[in-house]
C-alpha positions as CSV (number, residue, x, y, z in Angstrom):
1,X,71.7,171.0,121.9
2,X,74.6,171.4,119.6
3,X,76.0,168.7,117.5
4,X,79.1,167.6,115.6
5,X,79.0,165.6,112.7
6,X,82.5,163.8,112.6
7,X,84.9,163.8,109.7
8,X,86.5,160.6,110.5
9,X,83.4,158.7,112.2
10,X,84.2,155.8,114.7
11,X,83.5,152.8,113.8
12,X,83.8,150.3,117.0
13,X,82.4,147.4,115.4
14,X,80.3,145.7,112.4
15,X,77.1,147.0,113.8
16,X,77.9,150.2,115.6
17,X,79.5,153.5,114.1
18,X,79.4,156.9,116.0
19,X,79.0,160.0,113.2
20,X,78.4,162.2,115.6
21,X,78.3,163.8,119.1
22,X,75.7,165.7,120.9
23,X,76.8,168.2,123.5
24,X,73.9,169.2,126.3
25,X,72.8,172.5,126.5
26,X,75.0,173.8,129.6
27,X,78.0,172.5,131.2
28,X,77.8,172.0,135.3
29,X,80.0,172.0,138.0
30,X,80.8,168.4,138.0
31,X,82.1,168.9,134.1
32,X,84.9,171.2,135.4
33,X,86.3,168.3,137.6
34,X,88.0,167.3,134.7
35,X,90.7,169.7,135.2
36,X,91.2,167.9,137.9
37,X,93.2,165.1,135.6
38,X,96.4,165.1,134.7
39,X,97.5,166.8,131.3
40,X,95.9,169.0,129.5
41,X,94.4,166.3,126.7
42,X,93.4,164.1,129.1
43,X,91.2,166.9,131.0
44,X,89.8,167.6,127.2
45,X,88.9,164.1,126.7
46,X,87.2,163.9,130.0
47,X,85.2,167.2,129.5
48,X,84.5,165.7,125.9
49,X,82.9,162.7,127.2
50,X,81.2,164.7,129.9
51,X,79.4,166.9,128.0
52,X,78.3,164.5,125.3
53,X,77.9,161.5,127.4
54,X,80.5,159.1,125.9
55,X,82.8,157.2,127.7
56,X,86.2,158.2,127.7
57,X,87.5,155.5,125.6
58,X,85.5,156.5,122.8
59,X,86.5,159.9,123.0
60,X,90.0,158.9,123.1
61,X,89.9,156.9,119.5
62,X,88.6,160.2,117.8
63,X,90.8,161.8,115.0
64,X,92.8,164.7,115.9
65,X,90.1,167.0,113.4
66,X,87.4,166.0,114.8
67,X,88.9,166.3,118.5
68,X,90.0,169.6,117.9
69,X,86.5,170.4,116.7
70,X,84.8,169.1,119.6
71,X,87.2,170.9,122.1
72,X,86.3,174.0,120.4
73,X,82.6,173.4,121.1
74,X,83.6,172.5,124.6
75,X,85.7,176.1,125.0
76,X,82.9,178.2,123.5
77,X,80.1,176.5,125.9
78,X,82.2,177.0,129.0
79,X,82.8,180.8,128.4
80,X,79.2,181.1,127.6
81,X,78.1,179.6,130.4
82,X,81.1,181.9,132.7
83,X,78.9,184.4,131.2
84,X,75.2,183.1,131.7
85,X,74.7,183.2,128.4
86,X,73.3,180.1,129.0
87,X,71.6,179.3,131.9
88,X,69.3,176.7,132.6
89,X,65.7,177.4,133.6
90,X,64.7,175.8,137.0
């Protein structure tokens, strides 16, 4: 499992921050039905919250850094996983 400590953590109220997000292990078929959306952000946000299992309105208040950083992680596992780098035992 791969995680990403934000630089700009979320705060969505007194009593709840999010520092970071945890990816799974593997990306699935259902994650690439966000390139279904509309616009190329909106399919990053969608994968984002996918693969970490956020909702999308969280991933949507991240700072441009730590979006970036998390679409990078998102890249890397999806052409890992085009390559079975990664595969999932059954």
């Amino acid at each position: 499992m791969q995680k990403l400590t934000l630089k700009y953590p979320l705060k969505l109220s007194d009593k709840l921050e999010i520092t970071e997000l945890k990816f799974r292990d593997y990306a699935t078929a259902q994650d690439l039905l966000a390139f279904d959306e509309r616009g190329a952000n909106k399919q990053t946000i969608t994968l984002i919250a996918n693969l970490t299992g956020n909702d999308e309105a969280v991933i949507s208040k991240l700072h441009v850094a730590d979006f970036r950083a998390a679409d990078a992680i998102c890249s890397k596992m999806l052409a890992e996983d085009a390559t079975e780098k990664n595969v999932p035992e059954s």
